[in-house]
N, C-alpha and C positions, 0 to 999 in steps of 0.2 A: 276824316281819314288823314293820317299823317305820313310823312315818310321817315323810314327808319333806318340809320344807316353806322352799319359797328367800321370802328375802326380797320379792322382786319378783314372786311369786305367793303373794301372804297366802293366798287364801280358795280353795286348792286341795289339797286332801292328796292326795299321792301314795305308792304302795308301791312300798319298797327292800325286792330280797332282801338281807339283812346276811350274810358271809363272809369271808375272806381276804382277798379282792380286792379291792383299792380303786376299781373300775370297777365292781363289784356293788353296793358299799355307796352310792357317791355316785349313780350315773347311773339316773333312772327308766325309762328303756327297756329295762332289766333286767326291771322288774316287769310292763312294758304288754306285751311279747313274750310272759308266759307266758299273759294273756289273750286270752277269745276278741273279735272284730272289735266285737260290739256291745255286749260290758263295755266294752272301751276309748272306744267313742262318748260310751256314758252318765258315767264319770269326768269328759269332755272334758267333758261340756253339749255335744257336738257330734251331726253329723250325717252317716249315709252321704254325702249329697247337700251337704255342705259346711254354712260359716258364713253366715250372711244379711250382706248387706253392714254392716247396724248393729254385727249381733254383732261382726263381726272390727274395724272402726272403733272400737266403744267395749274390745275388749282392747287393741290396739295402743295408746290411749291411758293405761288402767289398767296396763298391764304394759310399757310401753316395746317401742322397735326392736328388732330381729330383728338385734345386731350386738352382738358380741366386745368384751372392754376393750382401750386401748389406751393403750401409754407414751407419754405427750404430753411434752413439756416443758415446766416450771412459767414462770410467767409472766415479762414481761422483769423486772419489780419485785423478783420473787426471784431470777434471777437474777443481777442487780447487787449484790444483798446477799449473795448466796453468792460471790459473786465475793472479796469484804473477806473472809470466812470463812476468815482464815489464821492459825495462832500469829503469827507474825512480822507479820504486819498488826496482830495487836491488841497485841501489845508497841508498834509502834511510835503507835499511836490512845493506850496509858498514858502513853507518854514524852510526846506530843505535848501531853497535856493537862494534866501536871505543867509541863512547860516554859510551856506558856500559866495557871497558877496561880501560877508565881514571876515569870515575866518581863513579865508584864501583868495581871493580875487584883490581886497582893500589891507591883506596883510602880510610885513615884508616876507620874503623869501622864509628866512631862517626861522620863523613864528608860526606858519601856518598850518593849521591844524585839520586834519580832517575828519577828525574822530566822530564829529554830531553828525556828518555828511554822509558820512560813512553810516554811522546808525540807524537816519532817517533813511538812505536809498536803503539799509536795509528790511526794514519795518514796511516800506513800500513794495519791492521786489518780491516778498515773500507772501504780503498781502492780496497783491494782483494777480501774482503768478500761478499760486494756488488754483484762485476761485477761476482763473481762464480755463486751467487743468480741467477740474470738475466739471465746466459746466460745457467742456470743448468733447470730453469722453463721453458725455450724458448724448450730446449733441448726435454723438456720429453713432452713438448706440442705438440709438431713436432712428437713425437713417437705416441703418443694417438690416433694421426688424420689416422696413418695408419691402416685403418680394414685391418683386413686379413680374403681374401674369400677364404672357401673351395671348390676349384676346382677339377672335379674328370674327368677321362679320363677311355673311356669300352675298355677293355683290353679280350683279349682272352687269357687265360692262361687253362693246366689240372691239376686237381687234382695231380696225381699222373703221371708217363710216361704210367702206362698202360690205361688209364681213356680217353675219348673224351673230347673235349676241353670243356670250357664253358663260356661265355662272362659274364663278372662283371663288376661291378665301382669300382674303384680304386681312391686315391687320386693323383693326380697328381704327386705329391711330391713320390711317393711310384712306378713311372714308372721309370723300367731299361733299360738297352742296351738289344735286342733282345728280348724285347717283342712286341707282335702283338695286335695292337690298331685298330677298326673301327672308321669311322668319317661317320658325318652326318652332315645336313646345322645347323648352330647354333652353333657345335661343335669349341672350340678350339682349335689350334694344339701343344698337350702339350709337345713333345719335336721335334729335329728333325727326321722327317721319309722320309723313300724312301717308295715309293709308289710299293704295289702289285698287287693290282686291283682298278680302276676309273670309275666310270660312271655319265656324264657330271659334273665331278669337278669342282668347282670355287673357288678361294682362293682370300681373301681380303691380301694382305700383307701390307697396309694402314702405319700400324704400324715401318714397315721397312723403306719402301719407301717414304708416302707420297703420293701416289699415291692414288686415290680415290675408279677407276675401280676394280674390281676383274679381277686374271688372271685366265686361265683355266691350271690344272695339270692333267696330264694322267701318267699310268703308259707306260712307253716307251716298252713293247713287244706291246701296245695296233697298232692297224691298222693308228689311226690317227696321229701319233707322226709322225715329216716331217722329223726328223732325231733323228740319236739315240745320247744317252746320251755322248758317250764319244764325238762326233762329238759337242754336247754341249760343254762338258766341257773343247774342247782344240778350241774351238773360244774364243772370246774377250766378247761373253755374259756376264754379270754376273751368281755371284752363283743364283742371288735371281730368274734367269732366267729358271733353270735346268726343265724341263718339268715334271721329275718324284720326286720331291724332295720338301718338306714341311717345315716348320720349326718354331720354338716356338714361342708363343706369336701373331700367324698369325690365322688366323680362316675363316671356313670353309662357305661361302657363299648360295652354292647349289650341290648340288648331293651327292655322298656315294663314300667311300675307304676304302678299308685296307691298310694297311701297318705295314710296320716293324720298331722298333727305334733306331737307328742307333750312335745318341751322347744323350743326359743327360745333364743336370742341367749345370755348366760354360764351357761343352765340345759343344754347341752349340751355332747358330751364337750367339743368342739373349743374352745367359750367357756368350761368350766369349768376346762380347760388355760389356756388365754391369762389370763383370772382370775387363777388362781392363779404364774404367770411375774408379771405386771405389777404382781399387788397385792404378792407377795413381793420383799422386801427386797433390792435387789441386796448380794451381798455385797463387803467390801473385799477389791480387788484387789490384786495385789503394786507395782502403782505408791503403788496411796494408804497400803499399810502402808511403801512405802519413805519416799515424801515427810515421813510423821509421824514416822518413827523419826529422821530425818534433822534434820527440826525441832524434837524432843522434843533430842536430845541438844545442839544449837548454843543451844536457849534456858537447857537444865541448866547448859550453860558458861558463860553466862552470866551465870546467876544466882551462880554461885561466885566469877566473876571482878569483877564491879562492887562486890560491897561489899568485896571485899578495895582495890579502885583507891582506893573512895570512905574508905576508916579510914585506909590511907596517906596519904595527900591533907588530909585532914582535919588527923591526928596532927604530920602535917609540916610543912603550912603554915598551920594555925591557923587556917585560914577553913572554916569544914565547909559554910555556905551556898553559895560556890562550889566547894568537894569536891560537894557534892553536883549541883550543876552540871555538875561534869567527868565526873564519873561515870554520869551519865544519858547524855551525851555519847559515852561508851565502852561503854555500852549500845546505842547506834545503831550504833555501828560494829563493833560484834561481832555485830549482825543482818543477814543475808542479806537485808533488807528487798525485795530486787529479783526475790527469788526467784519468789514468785508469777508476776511479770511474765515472767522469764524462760522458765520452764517453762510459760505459757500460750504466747508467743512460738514457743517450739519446738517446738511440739505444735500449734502453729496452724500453720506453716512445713512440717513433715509432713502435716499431712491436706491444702494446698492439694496438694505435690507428690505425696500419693497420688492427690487429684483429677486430677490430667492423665494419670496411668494407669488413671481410670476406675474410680477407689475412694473410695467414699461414706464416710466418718467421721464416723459416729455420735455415739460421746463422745470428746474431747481425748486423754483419758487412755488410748485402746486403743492408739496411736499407740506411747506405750513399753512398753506392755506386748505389742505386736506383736515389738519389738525384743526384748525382753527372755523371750519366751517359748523355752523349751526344748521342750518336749513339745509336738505338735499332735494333737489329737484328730481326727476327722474319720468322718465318715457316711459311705457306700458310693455307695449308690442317688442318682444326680443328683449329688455332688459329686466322687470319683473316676470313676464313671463315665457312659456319656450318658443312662440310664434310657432303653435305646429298645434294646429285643432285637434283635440281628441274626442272620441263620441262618451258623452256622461252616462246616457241612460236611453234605454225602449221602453217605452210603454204602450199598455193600453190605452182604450179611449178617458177612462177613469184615473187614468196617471200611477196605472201598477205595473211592475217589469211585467214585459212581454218578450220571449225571446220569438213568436210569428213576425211579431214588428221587427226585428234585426232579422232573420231568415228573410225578408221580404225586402229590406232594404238591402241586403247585402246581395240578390239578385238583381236588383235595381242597377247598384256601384258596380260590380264587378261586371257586370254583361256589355256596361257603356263603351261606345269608342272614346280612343283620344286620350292625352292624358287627363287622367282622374285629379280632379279640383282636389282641396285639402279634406270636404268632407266626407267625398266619396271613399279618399286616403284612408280616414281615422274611422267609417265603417267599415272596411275590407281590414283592417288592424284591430280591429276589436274581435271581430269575428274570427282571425287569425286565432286571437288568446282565447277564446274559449272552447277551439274545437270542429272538427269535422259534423257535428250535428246540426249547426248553423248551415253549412253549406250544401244547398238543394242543387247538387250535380247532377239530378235525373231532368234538368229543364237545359233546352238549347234556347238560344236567343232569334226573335224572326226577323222583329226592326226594332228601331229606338229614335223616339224623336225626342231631341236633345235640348238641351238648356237654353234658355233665352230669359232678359232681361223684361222683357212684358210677359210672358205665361210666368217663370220663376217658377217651374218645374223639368224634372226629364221623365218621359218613361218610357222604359223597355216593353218589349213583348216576347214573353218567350212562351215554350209549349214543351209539356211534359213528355213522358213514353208514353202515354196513352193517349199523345194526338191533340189534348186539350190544352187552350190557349189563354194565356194571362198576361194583362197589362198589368205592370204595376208602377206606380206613380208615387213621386217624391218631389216634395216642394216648400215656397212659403205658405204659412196657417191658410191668410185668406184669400187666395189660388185657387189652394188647392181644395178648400172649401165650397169653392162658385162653380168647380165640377164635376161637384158630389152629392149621392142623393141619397147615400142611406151610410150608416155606421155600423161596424160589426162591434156585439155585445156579448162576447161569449159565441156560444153555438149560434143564435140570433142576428140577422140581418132585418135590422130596423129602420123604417123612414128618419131622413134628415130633417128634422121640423126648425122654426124659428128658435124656438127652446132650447133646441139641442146643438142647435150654431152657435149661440149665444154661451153656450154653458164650455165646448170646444174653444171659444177665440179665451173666454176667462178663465181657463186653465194655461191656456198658455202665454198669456201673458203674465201670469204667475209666474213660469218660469221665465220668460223674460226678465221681471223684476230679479230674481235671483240672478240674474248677467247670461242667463243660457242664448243663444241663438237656436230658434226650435223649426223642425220639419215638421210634417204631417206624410206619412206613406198612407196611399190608399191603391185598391184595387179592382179589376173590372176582368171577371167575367166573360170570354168572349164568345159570343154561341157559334156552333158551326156555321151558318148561312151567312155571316158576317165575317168569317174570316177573311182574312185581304194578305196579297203578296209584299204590300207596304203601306203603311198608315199612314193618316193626316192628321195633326193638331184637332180638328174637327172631331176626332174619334175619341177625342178624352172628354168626356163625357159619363156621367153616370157612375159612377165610381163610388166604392166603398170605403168609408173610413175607417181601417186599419189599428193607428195607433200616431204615438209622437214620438221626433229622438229630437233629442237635448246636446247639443255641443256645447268647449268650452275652451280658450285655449287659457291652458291651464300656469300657473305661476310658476318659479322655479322654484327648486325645493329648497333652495339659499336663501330664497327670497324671506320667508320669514321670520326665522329666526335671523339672519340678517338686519331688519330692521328691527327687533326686538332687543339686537345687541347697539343697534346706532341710536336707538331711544333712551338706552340703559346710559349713553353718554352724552347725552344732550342732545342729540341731531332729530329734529322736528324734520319728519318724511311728508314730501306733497308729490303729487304726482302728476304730469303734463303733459296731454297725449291730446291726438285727432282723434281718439277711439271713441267709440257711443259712450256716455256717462253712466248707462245702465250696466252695459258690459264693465266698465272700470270699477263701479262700485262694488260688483262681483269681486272682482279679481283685488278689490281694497281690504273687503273682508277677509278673504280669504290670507292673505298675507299679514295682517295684523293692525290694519291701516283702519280707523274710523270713518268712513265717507263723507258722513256730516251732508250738507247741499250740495252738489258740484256747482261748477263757476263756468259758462258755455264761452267756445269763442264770439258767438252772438253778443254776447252782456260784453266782452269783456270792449269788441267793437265802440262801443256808442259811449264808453268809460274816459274818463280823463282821469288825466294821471295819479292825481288825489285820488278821487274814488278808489280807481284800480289800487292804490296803498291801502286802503283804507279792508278793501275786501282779502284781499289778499290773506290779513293776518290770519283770518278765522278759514280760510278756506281751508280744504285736504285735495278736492280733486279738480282739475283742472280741463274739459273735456272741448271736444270738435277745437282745436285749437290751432292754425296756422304758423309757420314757424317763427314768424313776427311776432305774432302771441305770444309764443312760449318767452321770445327777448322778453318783453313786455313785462309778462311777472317775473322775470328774472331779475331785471332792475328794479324795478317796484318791491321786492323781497331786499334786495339791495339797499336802497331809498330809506325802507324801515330799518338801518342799519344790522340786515344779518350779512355775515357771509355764506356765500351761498352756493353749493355744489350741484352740476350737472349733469346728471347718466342718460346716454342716449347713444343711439345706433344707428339713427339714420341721419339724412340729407336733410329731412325737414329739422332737425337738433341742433344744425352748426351753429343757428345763429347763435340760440340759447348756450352752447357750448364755450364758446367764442366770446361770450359777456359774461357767462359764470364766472367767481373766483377762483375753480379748480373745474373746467371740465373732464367729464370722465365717459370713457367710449369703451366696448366693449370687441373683444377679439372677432366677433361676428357683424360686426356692423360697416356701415359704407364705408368708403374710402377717404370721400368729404370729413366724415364725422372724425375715424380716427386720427386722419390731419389735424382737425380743429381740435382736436381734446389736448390737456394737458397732461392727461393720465390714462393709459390701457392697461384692461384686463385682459389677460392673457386665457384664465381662468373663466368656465363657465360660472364658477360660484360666487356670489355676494359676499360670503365672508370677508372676503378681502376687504371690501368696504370697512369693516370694523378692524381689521389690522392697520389699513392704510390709516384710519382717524388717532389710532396709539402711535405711529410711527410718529405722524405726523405732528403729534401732540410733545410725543417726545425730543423731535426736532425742535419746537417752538418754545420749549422749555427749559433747554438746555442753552440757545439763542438770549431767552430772557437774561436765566442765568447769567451770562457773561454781561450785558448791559447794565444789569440792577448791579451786580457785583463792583463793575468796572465804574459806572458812572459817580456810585456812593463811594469810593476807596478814594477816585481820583477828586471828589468836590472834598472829602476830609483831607487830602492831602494838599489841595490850596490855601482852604481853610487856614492850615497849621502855617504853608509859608506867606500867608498875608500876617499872623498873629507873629512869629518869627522876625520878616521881614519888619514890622514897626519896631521891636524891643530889642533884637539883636543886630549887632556892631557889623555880623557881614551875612549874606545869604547861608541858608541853613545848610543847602546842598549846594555844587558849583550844579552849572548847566549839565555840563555832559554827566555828570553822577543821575541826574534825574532823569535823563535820556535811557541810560545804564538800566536804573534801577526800572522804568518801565518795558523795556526791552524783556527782560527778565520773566518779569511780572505777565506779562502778552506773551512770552512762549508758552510757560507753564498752562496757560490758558487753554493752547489750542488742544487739549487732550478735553476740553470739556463735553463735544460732540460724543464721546463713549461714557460720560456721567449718567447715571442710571436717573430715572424720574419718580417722586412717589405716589403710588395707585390713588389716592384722592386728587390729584395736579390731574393725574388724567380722564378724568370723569366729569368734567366740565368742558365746554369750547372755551379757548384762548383767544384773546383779540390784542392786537397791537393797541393799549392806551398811553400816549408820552404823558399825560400827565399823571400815571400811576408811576411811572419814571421818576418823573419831578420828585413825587411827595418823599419815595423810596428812597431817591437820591438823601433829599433834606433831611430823611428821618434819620438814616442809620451813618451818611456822611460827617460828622459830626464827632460821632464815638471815637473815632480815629482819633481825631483833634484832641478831645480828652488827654488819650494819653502820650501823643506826641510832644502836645506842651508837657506834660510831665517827664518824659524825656527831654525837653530842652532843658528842663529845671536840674535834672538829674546831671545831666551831661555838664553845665554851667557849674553845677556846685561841689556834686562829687567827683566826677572825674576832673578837674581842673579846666576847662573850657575858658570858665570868669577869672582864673588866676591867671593863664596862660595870657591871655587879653592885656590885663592888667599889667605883666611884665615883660611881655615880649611886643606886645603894639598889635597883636591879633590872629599871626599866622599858626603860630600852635594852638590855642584856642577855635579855632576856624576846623583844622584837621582833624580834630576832638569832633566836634558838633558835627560835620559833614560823616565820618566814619560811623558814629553812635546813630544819627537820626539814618543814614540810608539803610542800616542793618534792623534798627526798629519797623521804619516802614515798610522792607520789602517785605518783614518778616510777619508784620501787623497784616498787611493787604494780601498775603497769601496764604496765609492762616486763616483770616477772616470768610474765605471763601467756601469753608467745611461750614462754616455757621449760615452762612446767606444760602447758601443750593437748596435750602429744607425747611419747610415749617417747624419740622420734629428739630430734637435735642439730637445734635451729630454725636456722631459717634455708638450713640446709646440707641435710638430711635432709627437713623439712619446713617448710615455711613457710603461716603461716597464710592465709584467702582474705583479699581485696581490702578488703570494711568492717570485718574485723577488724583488719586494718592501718592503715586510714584514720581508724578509732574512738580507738586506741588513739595511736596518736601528735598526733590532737588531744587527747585527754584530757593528755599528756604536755605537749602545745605550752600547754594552761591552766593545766597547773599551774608550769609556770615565769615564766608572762607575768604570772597575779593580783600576784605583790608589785613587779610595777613599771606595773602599772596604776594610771588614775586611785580603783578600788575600794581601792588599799590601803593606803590610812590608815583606813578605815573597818570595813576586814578584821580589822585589828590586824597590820600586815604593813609590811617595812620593805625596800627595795631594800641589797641585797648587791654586796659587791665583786662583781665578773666573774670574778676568778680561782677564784671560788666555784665555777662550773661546771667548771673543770679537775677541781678535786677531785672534785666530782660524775659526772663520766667515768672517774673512776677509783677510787671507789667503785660503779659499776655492773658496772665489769668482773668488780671481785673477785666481787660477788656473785651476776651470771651464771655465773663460772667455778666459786663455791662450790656454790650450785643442781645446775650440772648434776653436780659431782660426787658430790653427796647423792642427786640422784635415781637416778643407779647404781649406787651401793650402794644405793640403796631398791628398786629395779627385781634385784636380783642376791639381794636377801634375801627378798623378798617374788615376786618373778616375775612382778607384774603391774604397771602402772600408772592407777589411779584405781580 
């Protein structure tokens, strides 16, 4: 025995049994169960008759609210400054502050220039400020959607110690350690208690578990408990098992308790779950390991390619103060700088368009990884299906409909006290739908001896208008079997033989195997001389076998074609539940899912983490699984590098949630879970799921877009000023021209998040690869270079460039070549951008949407107009003959026609595009 002691209960020791189980070791209601009612009192400092008002006033304020941790979002302050949190933002905050140390801090007064300062704090301010926007609205929209209900728990507490107790509502939040709470059917269980007194308890633990059933809880002095608590608590049961022991967040099905409360707010299971999701580290997702792989390799290329530009430069033109100048320069233009911007844009453009199908976006970044997921995991209970049993079928003893078996059950259901369990529910709703013939209103009810976890039957007694008296009884198969001695056959009342037991259990385990949960209704005959004012268990006896019913809780009706449309796009469906494996493989079929072996949390136990890879691939159903389990294959799905999505509803889900690359919670489910999700459904329907994968597909595509685009434009256009820089007398473009012209080139861009995507892009999972990057980069970076050198040729020969050199020592030559190549290039790499967005032939096959068209040919329209503006003498820019643009029409052709023929052999060697 250890002692255990939470931070926020200093001056309290409580005893953990220690074991295997990490539900034994952590949670004290392990150890308060195995004690008797008035040891537990005296640990509390409490009282049968509750806390005095003071007492529980001065723990709530020494111990804090009766309430769970929660993932808030950090303040707008950090958020802004996470927002700048990008390689490529602080490359461009280095440049920015060497350019502001040579061109204004190191130069005199009359000289200094702020023009690159001014560009780059541009290109920063617009890049950061953005994506803080988006992701600061996303933030507080996510906050909005959480109501908060006031939940209140009746608490006995006395005025004073000399005063009788007196039952009140309390807020939830306002219950302490040793206060005494009643419960009733309806009620929630607001923190954990150990049980004082039970009379026919039912507890949904749904929430925990998954499980659908209610269990029954007794206090263990009670008569019916089959062993006592510590004999519980040092088997291999779970906690969630403890016979006398409740616990938050679980709610009360049928009958009355008192008890006592034992943990509080993150000292119980359900807060020391949430706890542990909220304080644990989310880990990185396959977007943020793409983004960084992405940014790690463009800044690597970087760093190799400026000091080779800046020693050329230098060596060749003898000035290294401006090499070093130009090279910084060629540094901004080799960074994605926009990037940030972009990908908050398009991730902010996704979550609005999943808001209008009534999908809440948590974090930006689930948005591609929604797209980009292959593998979806998903919970049973309440996500494929509606968590609300319905009755399948009556039958005869020979498995043919019976409506005597539903008239006879539905006398059973309906006659019972208490609130009615889910079966009793979905017999009295069946019976509803077919009619007043079903219901035998000519019987009143005498007694009813009620459900219990060892008999695993209930049955009523009622008696007709002529005086005559029927038990009828409902239960599980072999129960209800061991106290029954004949079967009805028709008109026939026949002995129960060995045979005929035999032949009863292998019909219903039939339906078993089909995922049914099966009853057996039988009935008994009660002769005059035997009637009795009230019965005893004893009395059930002798009984007639009737017939079977078949329950089922059924899937949603989203549910299948849902995952018919998520296979139709790549997303391989598993599913991960505490539920029996027989039930799930029902409810697999029935949704479209293969079951194949299921995989038990037992196997997955005694697995190392290999194995577990190893099995994982071929599994479909995941069953009796633990919420550590469910992590478990989550990462091991992971591991085999899928990304991999999470639906779930409950408490037991968050971990799994929480480790997904996109978890996804549903509008019905705990409060844990929908905290920990990245993505809510608003919507009871699946469908969404296949929107959410195109949105998100389309986000990730239009993301690529600007990286393949940007990274291949800008390695051609080093290219050109390494091959420039050796052969020509001065830099092809000044610094700020190239600052300029990417400026330009990274506006036009941000209209890419509304570029439409083409229907085969989206019918595959997208995964972040940098070195598909790389190759893209190399392949189509190049084409540029092409015809750039042919513009330097053009510019040198026919517009006077080489003669201007020659007679004037270089500066009108210079003005020529800087005017000619900035209007090629901006005009090349933003033209180039209709041919890179599409496998297909633009224009003809595809053409881009309406502000990508309108972006890009004003981007085109500025970069022809700067050198005949009033800006360009100031630019360093010199107007051009006109015939100048002929050429330039027919240097665009070649190198449209060169592009698309590169990208077909790139596309025929490689088989993909981006």
């Amino acid at each position: 025995m250890t002692k255990q002691t939470h931070p926020h209960h200093k001056n309290r020791g409580f005893i953990a049994t220690p074991g295997k189980n990490r539900d034994k070791e952590t949670f004290r209601l392990a150890s308060e169960a195995q004690l008797p009612a008035d040891e537990t009192f005296k640990r509390l400092r409490s009282h049968p008759e509750g806390l005095t008002a003071a007492e529980a006033a001065q723990r709530l304020h020494q111990f804090g609210p009766n309430e769970v941790a929660h993932d808030k979002p950090p303040h707008a302050l950090i958020q802004l400054l996470l927002a700048f949190k990008n390689p490529f933002v602080a490359v461009l905050i280095v440049l920015a502050g060497i350019s502001y140390v040579m061109d204004i801090a190191m130069a005199p007064p009359d000289d200094q220039d702020w023009t690159k300062v001014i560009i780059l704090a541009s290109m920063i301010g617009i890049s950061g400020l953005l994506r803080f926007w988006q992701e600061f609205r996303s933030a507080k929209a996510a906050e909005n959607l959480k109501s908060l209900v006031r939940n209140t728990a009746t608490v006995q507490r006395r005025p004073t110690s000399q005063t009788s107790p007196l039952r009140m509502e309390v807020p939830m939040s306002e219950l302490v350690v040793g206060d005494v709470v009643h419960l009733q059917a309806g009620d929630m269980i607001p923190a954990d208690i150990r049980l004082l007194e039970s009379r026919d308890l039912f507890i949904s633990q749904a929430v925990l578990t998954g499980e659908a059933l209610p269990v029954e809880k007794y206090d263990t002095l009670g008569a019916v408990a089959a062993k006592s608590a510590a004999d519980q608590a040092d088997s291999d049961a779970s906690l969630l098992d403890l016979p006398n022991g409740c616990f938050m967040g679980t709610n009360v099905v049928s009958g009355t308790a008192r008890a006592v409360v034992v943990a509080t707010g993150s000292d119980t299971y359900f807060g020391s779950l949430a706890r542990n999701v909220v304080s644990h580290k989310r880990i990185e997702t396959s977007f943020d390991k793409g983004v960084n792989s992405v940014s790690w390799l463009l800044i690597r290329f970087m760093l190799v390619m400026v000091p080779i530009v800046f020693m050329i430069n230098g060596i060749t033109k003898g000035d290294w103060m401006s090499a070093l100048t130009f090279a910084l320069a060629v540094a901004v233009g080799l960074t994605p700088e926009m990037l940030p911007m972009i990908v908050s844009a398009n991730l902010a453009k996704g979550a609005v368009a999943m808001a209008r199908r009534k999908v809440v976006v948590k974090r930006l970044n689930s948005v591609q990884n929604f797209g980009a997921m292959d593998v979806l995991c998903t919970d049973k209970t309440g996500t494929l299906t509606q968590d609300k049993i319905i009755l399948e079928h009556h039958y005869d003893i020979h498995g043919r409909k019976d409506e005597t078996t539903l008239q006879l059950a539905w006398l059973n259901s309906f006659h019972q006290s208490g609130m009615k369990n889910l079966m009793d529910i979905a017999i009295v709703e069946h019976a509803d739908a077919i009619g007043e013939r079903i219901k035998l209103h000519d019987y009143a009810k005498i007694d009813e001896l009620p459900f219990d976890f060892e008999r695993r039957r209930l049955s009523v007694i009622v008696q007709d208008s002529h005086g005559q008296q029927l038990m009828v009884s409902k239960g599980a198969v072999e129960e209800m079997l061991a106290v029954s001695s004949h079967v009805q056959d028709g008109s026939e009342a026949r002995a129960l033989n060995a045979e005929e037991r035999a032949r009863l259990l292998s019909l219903s385990q039939e339906f078993n195997a089909e995922g049914y949960r099966v009853l057996l209704v039988a009935t008994r005959h009660i002769p005059t001389d035997a009637r009795k004012a009230a019965y005893q268990t004893a009395d059930e006896q002798g009984l007639v076998v009737r017939g079977f019913l078949t329950f089922l809780d059924p899937p949603k009706d989203s549910a299948a074609p849902a995952i018919k449309a998520l296979q139709e796009y790549g997303v391989t469906v598993k599913v991960l539940t505490g539920d029996n494996p027989i039930v799930t493989a029902k409810v697999c079929r029935d949704v479209g899912l293969n079951p194949g072996k299921p995989l038990i949390g037992q196997e997955i136990e005694v697995m190392d983490d290999v194995a577990l890879c190893a099995a994982v691939k071929h599994t479909t159903i995941f069953a009796k699984l633990t919420p550590l389990q469910k992590s478990r294959v989550v990462k091991a799905l992971q591991a085999n590098g899928h990304t991999v999505g999470f639906l779930g509803d409950g408490i037991n889900d968050a971990p799994a949630l929480r480790d997904a690359d996109v978890g996804i919670s549903v509008d019905s489910g705990a409060d844990i879970a929908k905290e920990t999700a990245d993505i809510i459904l608003l919507e009871k329907s699946l469908m969404v799921l296949e929107e959410g994968v195109i949105t998100g597909r389309e986000t990730f595509g239009n993301i690529l877009k600007y990286l393949n685009m940007t990274a291949s434009s800008n390695f051609g256009n080093v290219f050109s000023v390494l091959v420039a820089s050796a052969f020509l007398p001065w830099e092809p473009m000044l610094a700020m021209q190239l600052l300029l012209q990417n400026l330009v080139y990274d506006l036009s861009q941000m209209f890419l998040p509304w570029d439409k995507m083409d229907p085969d892009f989206l019918k595959k999972p997208r995964k972040w690869e940098a070195g598909n990057i790389k190759r893209f980069m190399l392949w189509l970076g190049p084409t540029s270079s092409v015809f750039d050198i042919t513009t330097y040729i053009l510019l040198w020969t026919v517009f006077g460039a080489g003669a201007a050199y020659h007679l004037h020592g270089g500066d009108g030559g210079q003005l020529i070549m800087n005017s000619g190549w900035f209007i090629e290039g901006l005009v090349s790499q933003t033209l180039v951008v209709h041919m890179l967005r599409t496998r297909k032939i633009p224009f003809l096959q595809s053409t881009a949407s309406l502000p990508v068209m309108l972006s890009t040919s004003v981007a085109i329209a500025i970069g022809c107009y700067l050198p005949y503006s009033p800006l360009a003498s100031s630019l360093g820019f010199i107007q051009l003959d006109t015939s100048y643009f002929w050429w330039l029409l027919l240097t665009m052709a070649g190198y449209l026609a060169l592009t698309q023929t590169v990208k077909t052999l790139y596309i025929k060697r490689y088989g993909q595009w981006f």
